[in-house]
C-alpha positions in Angstrom: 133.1 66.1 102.1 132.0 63.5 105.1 130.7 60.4 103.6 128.6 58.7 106.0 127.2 55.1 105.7 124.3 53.3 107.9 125.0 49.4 108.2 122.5 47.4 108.6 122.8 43.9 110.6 120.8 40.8 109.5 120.9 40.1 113.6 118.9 43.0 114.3 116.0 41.6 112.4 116.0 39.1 115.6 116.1 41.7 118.1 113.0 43.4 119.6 115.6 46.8 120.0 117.2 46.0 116.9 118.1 49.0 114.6 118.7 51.5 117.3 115.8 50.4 118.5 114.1 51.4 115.1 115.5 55.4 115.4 118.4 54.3 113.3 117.6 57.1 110.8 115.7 59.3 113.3 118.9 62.2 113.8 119.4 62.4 110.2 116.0 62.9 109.5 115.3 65.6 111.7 118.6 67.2 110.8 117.2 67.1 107.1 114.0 67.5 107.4 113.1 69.1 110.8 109.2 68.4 111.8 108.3 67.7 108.5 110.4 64.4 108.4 108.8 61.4 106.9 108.2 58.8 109.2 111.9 57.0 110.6 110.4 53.6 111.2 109.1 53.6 107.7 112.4 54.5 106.4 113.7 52.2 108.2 111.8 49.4 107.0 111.7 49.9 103.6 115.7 50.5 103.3 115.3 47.2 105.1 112.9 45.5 102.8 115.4 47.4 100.0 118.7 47.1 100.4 118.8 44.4 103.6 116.7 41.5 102.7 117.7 41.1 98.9 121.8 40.3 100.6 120.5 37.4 102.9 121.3 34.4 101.2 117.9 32.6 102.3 114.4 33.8 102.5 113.2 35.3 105.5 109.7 35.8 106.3 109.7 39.1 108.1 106.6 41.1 110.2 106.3 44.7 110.1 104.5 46.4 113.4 104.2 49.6 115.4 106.6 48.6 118.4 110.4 49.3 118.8 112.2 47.8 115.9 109.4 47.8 113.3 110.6 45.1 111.3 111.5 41.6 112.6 111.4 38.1 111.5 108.5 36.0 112.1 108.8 33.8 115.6 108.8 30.8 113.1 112.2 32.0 111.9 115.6 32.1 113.1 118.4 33.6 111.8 121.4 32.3 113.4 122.8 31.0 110.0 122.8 34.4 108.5 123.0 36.9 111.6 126.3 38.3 110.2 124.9 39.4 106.9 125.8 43.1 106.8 125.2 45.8 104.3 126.1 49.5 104.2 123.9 52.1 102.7 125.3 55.7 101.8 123.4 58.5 103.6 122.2 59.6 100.3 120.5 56.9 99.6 118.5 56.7 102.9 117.6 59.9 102.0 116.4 59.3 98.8 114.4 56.4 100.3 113.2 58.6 102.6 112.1 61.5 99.6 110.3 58.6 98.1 108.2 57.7 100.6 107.6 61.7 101.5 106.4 62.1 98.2 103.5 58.7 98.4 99.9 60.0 99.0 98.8 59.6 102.2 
């Protein structure tokens, strides 16, 4: 059995294409869930919010909108002290992120 494991990088919270430019979980996704997938970008940023965020060592003030990478940090901010922060997050887990946030009313 494959194990596969998304990493996310604390540097991509800088970039405006960071995160594959936000279709970082878009393949698997589809693959799972075909057109009834729940929304990549806000998988995306609540593994973010999740599993991302707590690791940095600082507080980050972070903005969430509809463009390419959906969530960024403020233009305040920089992150050049903690751009190397990494974590890795199982597939299974993205996926029960993403079952989660299927399962939320509208």
């Amino acid at each position: 059995m494959t194990h596969i494991e998304y990493r996310l990088h604390a540097f991509d919270l800088a970039s405006r294409r960071g995160f594959a430019d936000g279709n970082m979980f878009g393949h698997l996704l589809r693959e799972k869930w075909g057109k009834f997938a729940p929304d990549k970008r806000a998988v995306l940023v609540e593994c973010v919010k999740r599993f991302l965020i707590p690791a940095i060592p600082r507080r980050l003030n972070t903005i969430v909108s509809g463009t390419h990478n959906p969530i960024r940090i403020a233009d305040s901010e920089t992150i050049d002290d903690v751009e190397n922060v990494s974590v890795g997050i199982p597939e299974n887990l993205v996926l029960k992120v993403a079952a989660e946030l299927s399962a939320r009313p509208n």
